[in-house]
C-alpha positions as CSV (number, residue, x, y, z in Angstrom):
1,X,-77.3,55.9,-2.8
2,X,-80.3,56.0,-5.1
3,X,-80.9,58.0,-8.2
4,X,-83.3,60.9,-7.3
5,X,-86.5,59.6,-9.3
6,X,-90.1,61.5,-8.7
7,X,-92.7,59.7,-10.2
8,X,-93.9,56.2,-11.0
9,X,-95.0,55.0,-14.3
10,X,-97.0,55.6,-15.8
11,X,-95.9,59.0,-15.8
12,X,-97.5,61.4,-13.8
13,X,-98.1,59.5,-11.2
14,X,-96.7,60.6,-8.6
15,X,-94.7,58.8,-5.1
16,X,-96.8,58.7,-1.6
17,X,-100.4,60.4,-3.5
18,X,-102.3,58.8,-1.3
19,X,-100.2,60.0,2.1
20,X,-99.7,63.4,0.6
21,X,-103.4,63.9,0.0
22,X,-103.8,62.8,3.5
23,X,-101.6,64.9,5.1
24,X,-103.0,67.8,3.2
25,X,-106.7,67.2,4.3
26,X,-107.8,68.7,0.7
27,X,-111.3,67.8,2.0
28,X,-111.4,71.0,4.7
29,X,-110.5,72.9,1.8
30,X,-107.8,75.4,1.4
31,X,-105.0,77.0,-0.4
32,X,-101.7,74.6,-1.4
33,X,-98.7,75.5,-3.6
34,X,-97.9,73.0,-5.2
35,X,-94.0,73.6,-5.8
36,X,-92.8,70.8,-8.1
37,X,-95.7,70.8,-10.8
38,X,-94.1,68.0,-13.2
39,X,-97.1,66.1,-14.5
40,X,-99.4,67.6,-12.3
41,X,-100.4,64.7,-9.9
42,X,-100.8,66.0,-6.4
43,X,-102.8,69.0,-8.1
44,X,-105.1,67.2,-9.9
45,X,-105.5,65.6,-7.0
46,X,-106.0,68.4,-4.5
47,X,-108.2,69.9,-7.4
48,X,-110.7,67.1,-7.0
49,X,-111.6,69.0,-4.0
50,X,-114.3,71.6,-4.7
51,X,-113.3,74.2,-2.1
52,X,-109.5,74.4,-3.2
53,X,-107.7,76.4,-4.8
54,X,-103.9,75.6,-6.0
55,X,-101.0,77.7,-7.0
56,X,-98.4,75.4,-9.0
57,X,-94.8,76.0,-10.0
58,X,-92.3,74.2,-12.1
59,X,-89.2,75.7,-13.5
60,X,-89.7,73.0,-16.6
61,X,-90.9,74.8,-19.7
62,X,-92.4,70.9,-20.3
63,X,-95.1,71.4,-17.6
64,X,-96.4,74.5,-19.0
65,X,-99.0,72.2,-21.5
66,X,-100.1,70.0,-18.8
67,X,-100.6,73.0,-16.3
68,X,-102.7,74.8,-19.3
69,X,-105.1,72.2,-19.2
70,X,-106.2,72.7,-15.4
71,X,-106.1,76.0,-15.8
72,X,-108.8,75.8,-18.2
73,X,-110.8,73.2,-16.3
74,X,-110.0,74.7,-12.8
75,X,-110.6,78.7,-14.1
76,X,-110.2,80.7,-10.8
77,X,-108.9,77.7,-9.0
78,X,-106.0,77.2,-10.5
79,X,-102.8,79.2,-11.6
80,X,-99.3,78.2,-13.0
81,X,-95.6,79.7,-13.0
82,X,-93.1,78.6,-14.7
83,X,-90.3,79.8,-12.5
84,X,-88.1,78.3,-9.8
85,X,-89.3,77.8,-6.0
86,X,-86.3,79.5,-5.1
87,X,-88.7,82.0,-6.4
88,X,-91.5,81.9,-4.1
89,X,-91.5,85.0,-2.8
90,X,-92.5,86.6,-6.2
91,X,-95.2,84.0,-6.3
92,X,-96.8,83.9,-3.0
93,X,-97.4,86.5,-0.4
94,X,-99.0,86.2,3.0
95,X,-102.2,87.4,1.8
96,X,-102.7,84.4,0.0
97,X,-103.4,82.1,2.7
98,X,-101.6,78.9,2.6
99,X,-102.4,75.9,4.2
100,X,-99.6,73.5,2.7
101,X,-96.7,73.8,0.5
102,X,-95.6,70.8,-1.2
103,X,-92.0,70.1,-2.9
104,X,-91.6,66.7,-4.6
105,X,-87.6,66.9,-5.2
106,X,-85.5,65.4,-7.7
107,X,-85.8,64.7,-11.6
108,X,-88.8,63.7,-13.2
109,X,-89.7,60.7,-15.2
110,X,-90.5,62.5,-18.1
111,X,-87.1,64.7,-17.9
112,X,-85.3,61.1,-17.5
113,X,-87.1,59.5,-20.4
114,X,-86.6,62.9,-22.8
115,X,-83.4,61.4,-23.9
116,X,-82.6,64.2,-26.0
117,X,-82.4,66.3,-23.2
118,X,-79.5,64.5,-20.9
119,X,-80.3,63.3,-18.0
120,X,-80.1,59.6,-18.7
121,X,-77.1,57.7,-19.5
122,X,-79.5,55.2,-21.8
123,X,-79.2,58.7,-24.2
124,X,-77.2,59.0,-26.8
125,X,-77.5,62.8,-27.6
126,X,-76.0,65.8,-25.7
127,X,-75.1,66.0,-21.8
128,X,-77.7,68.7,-21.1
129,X,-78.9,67.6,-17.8
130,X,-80.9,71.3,-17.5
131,X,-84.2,71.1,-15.9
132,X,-85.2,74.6,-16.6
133,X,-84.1,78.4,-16.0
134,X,-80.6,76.9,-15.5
135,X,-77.4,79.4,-16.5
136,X,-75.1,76.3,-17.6
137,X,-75.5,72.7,-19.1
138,X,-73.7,69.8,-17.8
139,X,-71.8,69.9,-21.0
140,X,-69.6,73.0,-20.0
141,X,-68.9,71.8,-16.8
142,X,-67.4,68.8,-17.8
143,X,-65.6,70.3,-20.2
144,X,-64.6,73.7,-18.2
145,X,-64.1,73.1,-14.9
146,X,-60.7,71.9,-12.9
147,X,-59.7,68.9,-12.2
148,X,-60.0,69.3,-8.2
149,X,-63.9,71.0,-8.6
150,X,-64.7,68.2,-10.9
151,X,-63.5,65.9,-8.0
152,X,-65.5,67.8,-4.8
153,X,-68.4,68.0,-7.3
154,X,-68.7,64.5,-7.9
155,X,-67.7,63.1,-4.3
156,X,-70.4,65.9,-2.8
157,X,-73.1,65.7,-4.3
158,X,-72.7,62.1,-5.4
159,X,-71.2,60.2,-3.2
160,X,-68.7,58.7,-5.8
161,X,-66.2,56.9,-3.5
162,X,-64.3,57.0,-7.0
163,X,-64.7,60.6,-7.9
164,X,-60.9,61.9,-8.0
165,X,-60.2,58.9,-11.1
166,X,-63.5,60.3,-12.5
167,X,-62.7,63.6,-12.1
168,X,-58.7,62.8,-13.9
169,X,-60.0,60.6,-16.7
170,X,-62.7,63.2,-17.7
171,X,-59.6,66.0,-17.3
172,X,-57.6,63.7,-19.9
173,X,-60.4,62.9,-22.2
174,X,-61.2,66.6,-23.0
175,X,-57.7,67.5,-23.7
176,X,-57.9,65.7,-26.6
177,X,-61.9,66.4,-27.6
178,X,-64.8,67.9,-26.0
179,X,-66.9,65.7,-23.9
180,X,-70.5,66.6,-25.7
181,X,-72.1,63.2,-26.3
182,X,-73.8,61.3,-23.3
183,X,-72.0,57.8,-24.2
184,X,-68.9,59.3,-24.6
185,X,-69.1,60.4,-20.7
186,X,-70.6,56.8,-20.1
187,X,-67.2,55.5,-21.4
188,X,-65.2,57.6,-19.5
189,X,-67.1,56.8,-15.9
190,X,-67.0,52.8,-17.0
191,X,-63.6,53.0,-17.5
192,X,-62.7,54.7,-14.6
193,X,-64.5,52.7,-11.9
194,X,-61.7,50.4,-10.4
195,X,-64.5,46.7,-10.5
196,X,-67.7,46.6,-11.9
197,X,-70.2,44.8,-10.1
198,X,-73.2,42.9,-11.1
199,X,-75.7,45.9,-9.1
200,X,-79.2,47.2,-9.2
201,X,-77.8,50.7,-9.6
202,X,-76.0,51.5,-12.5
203,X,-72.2,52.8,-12.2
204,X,-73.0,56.4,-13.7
205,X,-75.8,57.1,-11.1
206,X,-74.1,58.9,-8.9
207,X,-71.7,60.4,-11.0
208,X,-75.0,61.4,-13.3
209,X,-76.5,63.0,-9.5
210,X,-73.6,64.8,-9.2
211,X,-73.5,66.2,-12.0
212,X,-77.1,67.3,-12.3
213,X,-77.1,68.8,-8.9
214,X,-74.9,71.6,-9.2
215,X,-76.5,72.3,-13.1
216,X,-79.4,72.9,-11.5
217,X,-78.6,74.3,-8.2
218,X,-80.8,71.8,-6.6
219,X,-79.1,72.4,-2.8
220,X,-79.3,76.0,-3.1
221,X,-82.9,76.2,-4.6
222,X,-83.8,73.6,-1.6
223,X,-82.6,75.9,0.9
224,X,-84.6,79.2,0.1
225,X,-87.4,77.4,-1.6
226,X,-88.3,75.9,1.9
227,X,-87.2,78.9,4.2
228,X,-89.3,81.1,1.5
229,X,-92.4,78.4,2.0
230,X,-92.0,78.9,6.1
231,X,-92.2,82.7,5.5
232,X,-95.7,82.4,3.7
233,X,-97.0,79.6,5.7
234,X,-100.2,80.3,7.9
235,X,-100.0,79.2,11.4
236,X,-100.8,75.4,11.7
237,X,-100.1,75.0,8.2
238,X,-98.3,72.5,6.6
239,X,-94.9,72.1,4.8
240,X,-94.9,68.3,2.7
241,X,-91.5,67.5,1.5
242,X,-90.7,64.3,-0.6
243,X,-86.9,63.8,-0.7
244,X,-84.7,61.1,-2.9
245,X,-81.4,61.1,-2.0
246,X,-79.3,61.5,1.5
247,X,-78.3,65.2,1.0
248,X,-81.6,66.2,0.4
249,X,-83.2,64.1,3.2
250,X,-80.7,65.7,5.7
251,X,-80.9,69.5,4.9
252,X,-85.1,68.6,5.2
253,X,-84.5,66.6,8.7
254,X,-82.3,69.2,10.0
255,X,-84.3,72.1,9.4
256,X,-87.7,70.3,10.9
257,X,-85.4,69.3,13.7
258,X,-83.5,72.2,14.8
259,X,-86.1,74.5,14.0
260,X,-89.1,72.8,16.4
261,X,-90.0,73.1,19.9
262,X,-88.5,69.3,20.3
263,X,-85.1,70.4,19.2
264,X,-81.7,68.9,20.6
265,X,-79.8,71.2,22.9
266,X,-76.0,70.9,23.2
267,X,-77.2,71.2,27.4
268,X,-80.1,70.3,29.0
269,X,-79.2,73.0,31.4
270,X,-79.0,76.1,28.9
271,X,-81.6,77.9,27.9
272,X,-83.5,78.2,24.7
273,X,-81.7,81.3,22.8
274,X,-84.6,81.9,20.2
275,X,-83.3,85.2,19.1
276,X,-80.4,82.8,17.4
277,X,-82.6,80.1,16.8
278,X,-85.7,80.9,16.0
279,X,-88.4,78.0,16.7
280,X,-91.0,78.2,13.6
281,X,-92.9,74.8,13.5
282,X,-94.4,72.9,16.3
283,X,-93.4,69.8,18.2
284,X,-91.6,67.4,15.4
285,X,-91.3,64.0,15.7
286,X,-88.7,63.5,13.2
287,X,-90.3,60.2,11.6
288,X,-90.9,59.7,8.1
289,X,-92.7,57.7,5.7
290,X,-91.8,55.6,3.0
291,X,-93.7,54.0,0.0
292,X,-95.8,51.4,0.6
293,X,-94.8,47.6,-0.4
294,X,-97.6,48.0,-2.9
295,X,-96.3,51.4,-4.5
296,X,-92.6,50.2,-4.5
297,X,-94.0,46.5,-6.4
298,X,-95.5,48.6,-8.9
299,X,-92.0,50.5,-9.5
300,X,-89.2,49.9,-7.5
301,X,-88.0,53.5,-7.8
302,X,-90.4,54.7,-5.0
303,X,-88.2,52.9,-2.7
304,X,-85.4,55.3,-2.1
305,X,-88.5,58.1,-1.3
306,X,-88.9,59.6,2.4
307,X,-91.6,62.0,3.1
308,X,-91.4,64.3,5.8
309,X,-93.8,66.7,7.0
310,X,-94.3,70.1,9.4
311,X,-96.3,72.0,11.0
312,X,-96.0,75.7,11.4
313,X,-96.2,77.6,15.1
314,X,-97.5,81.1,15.5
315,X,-94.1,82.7,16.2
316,X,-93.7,85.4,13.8
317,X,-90.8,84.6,11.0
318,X,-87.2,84.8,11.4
319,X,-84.8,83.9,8.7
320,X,-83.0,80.3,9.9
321,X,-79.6,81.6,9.2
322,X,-78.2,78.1,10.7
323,X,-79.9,76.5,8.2
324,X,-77.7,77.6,5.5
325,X,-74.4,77.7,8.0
326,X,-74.7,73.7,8.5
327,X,-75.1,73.3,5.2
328,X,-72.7,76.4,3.7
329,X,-70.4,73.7,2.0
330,X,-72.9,72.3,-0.5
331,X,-74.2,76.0,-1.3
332,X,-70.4,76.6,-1.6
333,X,-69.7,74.1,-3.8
334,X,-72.8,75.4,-6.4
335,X,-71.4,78.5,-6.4
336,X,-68.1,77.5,-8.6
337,X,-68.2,79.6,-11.9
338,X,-68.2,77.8,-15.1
């Protein structure tokens, strides 16, 4: 599995613009959140457009300069929040209008090439690994949670085959000093991994994705950021999700799937029981696209990104409560206290 990576360099450029823009049809007009500000790429973009208007939000205190600078060139136009999109609902309301909500997951480049900040195991500084309006740094976990969380932690939401001689050799090393220092965690996942292949990922990715996951929530923030984006949407509006890694990618496939008109039934013979299940988008052909040969030759990080995309019926809202039941484990699992 690939390390969740959002934009290409140069920075700001972010995966699939061109198919984004597309699927948003800035040219009609309308009102987009923009969910995932970062650099700012698919606003700009969308901006370009002179009968938009865009509401961006970014839990990164680092976006805040870049977002200033639209807001100064867009006045009226544009807006900025630095707050979660777990969030939404004390951003957006159903007065505001919106056509498309877009959420471009994962970790920047600019929060992977901040070095002092944590998140990549090139750094030689302090494992931080917050993105922004985070309770905890990767730091303390590593240092204060058990063994056996350590383990689920890094199996879930990395998908380290290797994660219980991870989780025991990080136990050991802290009993004799605090794991503070990026390297020193290097050390610890290099040493634990049973053979070291020649590979185009490096060994700590996953164990790295694991860990920054549950700093940041990012299952959890998925789940009610995009049920929160369903609530607001207008009817044939658009939800535009850009995912990076498997878990991600199935909670956003599930939830276009079992929530559309073209849903699987465990019996072709049963009805459709809507007040359970309510159907919010129209007909879904569960297909996705992925970066072009061009855009992955240019960086090679764009290849691990699917975009998916909905569209929203006129049925009035009801909160997918299976939505969070398929997926109650991961949500579980971020719960943990520290």
């Amino acid at each position: 599995m690939n390390a969740a990576q959002t934009s290409l360099d140069p920075p700001h450029f972010p995966v699939m613009l061109k198919e984004v823009i597309e699927i948003c049809s800035p040219k009609k007009g309308g009102n987009f959140v923009d969910c995932t500000f970062g650099g700012g790429g698919y606003s700009k973009e969308l901006l370009k457009f002179p009968n938009t208007k865009v509401i961006a939000l970014d839990r990164d205190k680092g976006a805040i300069a870049e977002a200033e600078k639209l807001r100064e060139k867009f006045s009226g136009r544009f807006s900025f929040y630095n707050e979660k999109f777990s969030n939404l609902d004390l951003i957006v309301n159903k007065k505001n209008d919106i056509d498309t909500f877009i959420f471009d997951l994962g970790i920047s480049t600019n929060q992977l090439l901040d070095l002092d900040r944590g998140f990549s195991f090139k750094s030689n500084k302090k494992i931080d690994m917050n993105m922004g309006l985070s309770e905890i740094s990767a730091e303390e976990v590593l240092n204060e949670i058990d063994e056996k969380n350590l383990k689920l932690i890094i199996k879930t939401f990395g998908e380290e085959k290797e994660g219980s001689r991870i989780a025991k050799n990080i136990v050991r090393a802290r009993e004799k000093k605090r794991i503070s220092l990026v390297p020193e965690f290097v050390k610890i996942i290099e040493t634990s991994k049973r053979k070291i292949f020649k590979k185009k990922i490096n060994v700590c990715t996953k164990t790295f994705q694991a860990l920054r996951i549950f700093v940041n929530k990012e299952i959890t923030e998925l789940v009610e950021g995009i049920a929160k984006a369903t609530k607001f949407l207008k009817t044939d509006g658009k939800i535009v999700v850009v995912t990076f890694h498997s878990i991600e990618d199935k909670i956003i496939k599930f939830f276009f799937n079992h929530y559309s008109k073209n849903r699987s039934k465990p019996s072709r013979y049963l009805p459709e029981d809507e007040t359970q299940f309510p159907i919010l988008f129209k007909k879904n052909n569960s297909k996705f696209l992925k970066a072009s040969p061009e855009e992955i030759k240019i960086n090679p990080k764009s290849r691990s990104a699917k975009l998916r995309f909905i569209i929203r019926n006129n049925e009035q809202f009801k909160n997918p409560d299976e939505l969070k039941k398929k997926f109650k484990r991961y949500l579980d699992l971020e719960k943990i206290n520290v």
